[in-house]
C-alpha positions, -999 to +999 in steps of 0.1 A: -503+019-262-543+016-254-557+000-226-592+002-206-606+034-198-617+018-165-610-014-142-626-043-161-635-074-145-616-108-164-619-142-160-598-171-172-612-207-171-580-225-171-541-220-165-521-231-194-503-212-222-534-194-233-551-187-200-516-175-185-506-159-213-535-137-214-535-128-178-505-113-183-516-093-208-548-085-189-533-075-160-504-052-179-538-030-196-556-030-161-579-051-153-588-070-124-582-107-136-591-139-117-577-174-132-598-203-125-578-237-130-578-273-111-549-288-122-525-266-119-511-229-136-487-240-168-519-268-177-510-300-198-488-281-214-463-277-185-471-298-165-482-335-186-469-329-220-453-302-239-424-298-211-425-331-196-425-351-228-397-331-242-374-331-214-381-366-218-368-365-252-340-345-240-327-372-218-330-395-247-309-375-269-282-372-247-279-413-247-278-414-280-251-387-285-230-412-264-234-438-292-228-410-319-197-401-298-183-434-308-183-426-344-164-393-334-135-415-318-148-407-284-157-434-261-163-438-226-135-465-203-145-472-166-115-470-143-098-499-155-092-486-187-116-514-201-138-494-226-175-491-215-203-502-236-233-496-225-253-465-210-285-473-191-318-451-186-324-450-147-364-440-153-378-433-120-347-410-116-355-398-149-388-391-143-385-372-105-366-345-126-392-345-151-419-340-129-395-315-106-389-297-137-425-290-147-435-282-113-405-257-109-420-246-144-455-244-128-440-227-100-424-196-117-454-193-139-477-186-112-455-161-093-449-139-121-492-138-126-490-128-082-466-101-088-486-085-114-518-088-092-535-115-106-556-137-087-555-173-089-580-197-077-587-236-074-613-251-088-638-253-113-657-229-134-689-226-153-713-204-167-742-195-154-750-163-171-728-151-205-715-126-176-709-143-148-692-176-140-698-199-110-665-213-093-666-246-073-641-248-045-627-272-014-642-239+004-679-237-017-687-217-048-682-185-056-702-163-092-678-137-101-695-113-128-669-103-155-671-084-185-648-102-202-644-143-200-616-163-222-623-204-217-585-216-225-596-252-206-573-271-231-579-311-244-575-343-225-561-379-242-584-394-269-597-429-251-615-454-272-639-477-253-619-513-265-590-499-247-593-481-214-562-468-199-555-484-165-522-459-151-498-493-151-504-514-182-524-493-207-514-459-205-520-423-220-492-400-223-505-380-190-497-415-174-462-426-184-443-400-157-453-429-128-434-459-148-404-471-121-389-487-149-381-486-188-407-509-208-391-540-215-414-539-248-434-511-255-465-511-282-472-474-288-507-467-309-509-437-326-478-425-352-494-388-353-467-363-335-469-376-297-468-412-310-441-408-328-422-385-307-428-409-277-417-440-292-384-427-307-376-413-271-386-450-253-365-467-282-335-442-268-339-450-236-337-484-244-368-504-249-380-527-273-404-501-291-433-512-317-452-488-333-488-493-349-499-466-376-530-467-392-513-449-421-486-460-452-459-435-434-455-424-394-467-384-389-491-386-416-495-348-408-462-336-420-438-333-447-442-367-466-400-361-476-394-357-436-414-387-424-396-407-450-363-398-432-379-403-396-396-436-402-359-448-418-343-436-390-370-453-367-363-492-385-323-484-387-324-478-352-344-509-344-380-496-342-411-519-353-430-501-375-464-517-384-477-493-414-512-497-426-523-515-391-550-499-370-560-510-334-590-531-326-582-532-289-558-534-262-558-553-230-539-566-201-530-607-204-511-621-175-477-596-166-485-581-204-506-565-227-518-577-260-527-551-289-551-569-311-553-552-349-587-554-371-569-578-395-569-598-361-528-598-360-517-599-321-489-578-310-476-587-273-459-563-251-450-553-220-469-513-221-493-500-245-492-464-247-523-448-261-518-419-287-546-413-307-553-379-305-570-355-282-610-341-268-616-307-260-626-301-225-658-282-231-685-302-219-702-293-187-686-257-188-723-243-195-709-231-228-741-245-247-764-228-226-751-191-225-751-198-271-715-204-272-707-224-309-693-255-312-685-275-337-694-314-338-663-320-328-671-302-297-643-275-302-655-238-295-655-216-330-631-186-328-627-161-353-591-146-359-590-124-326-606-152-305-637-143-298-667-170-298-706-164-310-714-148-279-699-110-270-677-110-243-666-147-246-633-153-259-617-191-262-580-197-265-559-229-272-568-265-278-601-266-270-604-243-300-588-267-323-573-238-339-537-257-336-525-276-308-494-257-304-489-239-268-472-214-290-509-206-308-530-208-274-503-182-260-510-156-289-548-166-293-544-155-255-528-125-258-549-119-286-581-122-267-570-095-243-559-073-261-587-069-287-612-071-253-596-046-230-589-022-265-553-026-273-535-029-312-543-060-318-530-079-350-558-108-358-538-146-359-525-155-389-516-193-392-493-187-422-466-174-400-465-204-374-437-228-367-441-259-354-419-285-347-418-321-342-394-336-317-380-367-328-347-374-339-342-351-363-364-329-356-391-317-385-396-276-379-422-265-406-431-228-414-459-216-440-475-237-470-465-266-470-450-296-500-483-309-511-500-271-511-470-257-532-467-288-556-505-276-562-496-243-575-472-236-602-466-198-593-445-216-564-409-233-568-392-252-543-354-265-532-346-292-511-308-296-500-292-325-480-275-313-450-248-342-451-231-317-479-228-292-449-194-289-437-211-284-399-229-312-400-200-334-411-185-324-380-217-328-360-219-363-370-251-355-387-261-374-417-296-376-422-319-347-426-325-316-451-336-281-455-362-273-481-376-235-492-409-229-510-409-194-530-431-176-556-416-176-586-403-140-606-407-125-571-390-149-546-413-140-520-403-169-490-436-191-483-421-215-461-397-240-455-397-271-439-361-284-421-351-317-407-322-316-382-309-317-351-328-288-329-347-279-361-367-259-339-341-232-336-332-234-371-367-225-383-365-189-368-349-173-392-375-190-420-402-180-397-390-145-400-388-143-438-420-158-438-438-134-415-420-105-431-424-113-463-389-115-470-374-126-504-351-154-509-325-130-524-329-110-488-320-146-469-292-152-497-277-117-490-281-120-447-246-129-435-242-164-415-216-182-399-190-204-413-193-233-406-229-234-397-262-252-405-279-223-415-255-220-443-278-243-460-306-221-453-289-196-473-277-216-499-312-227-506-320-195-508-297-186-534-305-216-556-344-198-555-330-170-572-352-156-592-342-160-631-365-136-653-382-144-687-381-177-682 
């Protein structure tokens, strides 16, 4: 393995997946690496939304494999032998182990960057030179001089001006971890992947859960097949979905809130949460004064090893806008590092990413994608129910599906998209034939389980076959 040839000086602006991530990494090759962050090592991602908002999810899940229980034959009885109807969400019990969690989370992360001897520090950064970076503290400032400097200072909730977050009634995502209570009705704006992710997981815990997309399906983003099934499951369930409706403004009325829409249609409810996307934080970093690029957006421009316009600057994560997966910042991270301090490095490539969308199913996606392989007729497709799989029969499963995309004579895999429950361990092994280049004939001839839902996977794979002179 390479590594420096002598102790360089790093610095990270900011503590989540991509500043951590790269410390590591730093540290392992040598250097002397300070992380600057003031919210906290793990950032939003550990700490107010990848890991809160999924355990959030997880608690959700587990209420409403109670109610799938019932269709097994299993029920619950209370001592009396009367049977037991409802299960209730305590949230503010909910919501301490949340928090707990993340900060346990937080906790671990920051250890492991102590016992490799990285430094950590609490405040603020910004440059003052391409080379050196001023950090504001409780105790003063400090300018460390670095040769290398990755900005990994992540995004913060999108807020529009006609509806301003107050922590109680209006709320962003970051906010929603102080609620005592479940909503009684809950108006969520935004059916992009928080939005949707968030309402499904309210709904679950038992509020009365509207949802206002500005779009004809929810998660306008993904696989139009898989939002079909989620936004069906969302109505069967009892969601409100409002397609085609986009919000004028939101504001507190009496003990309420009232959404108002453009077409002037009021929707009341108890809590409006806010999910309309995400800002980088990259203003007031002195980026734009030491040349740094960014785009109008106000994202800083990478190329595939992370670097930015200026030598020596590296960026990492979502205020890239590269993808806003902690999964991407990590390995834009590690990336940074390692082409920096003069290890292998392997330049990103987006092609092999999976992401995943946590809702009920679950969507994982991997590679091109429906709309980019319908465009191109060198590529075939599959799509399979998984109600026809004997382990999702017993699973209770019926909703939900496993599509392949592969070149045609060649049956090179080019992705897959899958829509189950914990999807996002089911992707792996599509990820892998992805990355690797694998052919659908190599999936078809991989052993798996019986009964398993990744028998589908293979049987998709075999249908993709590839039949010569056709």
């Amino acid at each position: 393995m390479g590594g420096v040839t002598r102790t360089s000086s790093v610095v990270i602006l900011g503590g989540g997946p991509g500043g951590y991530e790269a410390a590591l990494v730093a540290a392992h090759l040598g250097a002397a690496v300070t992380v600057v962050d003031r919210d906290g090592i793990g950032g939003a991602a550990v700490l107010t939304d990848c890991v809160p908002s999924k355990t959030l999810i997880a608690t959700a899940d587990y209420l409403g494999g109670i109610e799938i229980a019932a269709d097994l034959g299993v029920h619950l009885e209370d001592h009396e032998g009367d049977v037991a109807t409802e299960t209730v969400a305590e949230l503010a019990a909910i919501n301490a182990r949340v928090l707990n969690l993340a900060a346990a989370q937080s906790a671990d992360i920051t250890a492991r960057l102590e016992e490799v001897g990285v430094r950590v520090v609490s405040g603020t950064g910004r440059f003052t030179s391409p080379s050196t970076v001023t950090v504001e503290t409780d105790a003063g400032s400090e300018d460390i001089e670095a040769d290398v400097v990755l900005v990994s200072t992540g995004a913060t909730p999108r807020v529009l001006p006609t509806a301003q977050p107050d922590g109680e009634r209006i709320l962003t995502w970051q906010q929603i971890y102080a609620l005592p209570d479940v909503p009684e009705r809950l108006v969520v704006v935004g059916s992009g992947v928080t939005g949707a992710e968030l309402a499904q997981a309210y709904l679950g815990l038992g509020a009365d859960v509207t949802l206002v997309s500005s779009r004809e399906l929810v998660l306008p983003g993904e696989d139009q097949d898989a939002a079909a099934v989620i936004e069906d499951v969302f109505r069967r369930r009892g969601m409100t979905v409002l397609n085609r409706s986009r919000m004028a403004s939101a504001e507190r009325r009496g003990d309420g809130v009232v959404v108002t829409l453009e077409d002037g249609r009021e929707v009341e409810g108890s809590h409006v949460l806010i999910a309309v996307g995400a800002v980088p934080n990259t203003r007031d970093l002195g980026l734009e004064e030491v040349g740094v690029e960014l785009s109008e957006s106000g994202h800083i421009v990478t190329d595939r090893v992370s670097r930015t316009s200026v030598r020596g600057i590296y960026a990492a994560g979502d205020c890239t806008g590269v993808f806003a997966l902690a999964s991407v910042a990590a390995m834009q991270g590690r990336t940074a590092m390692a082409h920096a301090l003069g290890d292998a490095v392997t330049p990103l490539r987006l092609s092999g990413v999976s992401a995943n969308v946590f809702t009920d199913p679950e969507i994982a996606t991997v590679g091109i994608s429906a709309a980019e392989a319908a465009d191109n007729a060198d590529v075939e497709a599959v799509m399979m129910p998984l109600s026809r799989n004997p382990r999702a029969k017993m699973l209770g499963i019926t909703e939900g599906f496993v599509k392949l995309f592969a070149y045609r004579g060649t049956g090179t895999v080019l992705g897959g998209v899958i829509v189950a429950p914990r999807a996002s361990e089911l992707i792996f092994p599509v990820a892998l034939a992805v990355t690797n280049r694998l052919s659908v004939d190599q999936v078809a001839s991989t052993f798996t389980v019986y009964p398993s839902l990744t028998g589908t996977l293979a049987e998709a794979a075999r249908r993709l076959h590839p039949l010569h002179g056709e």
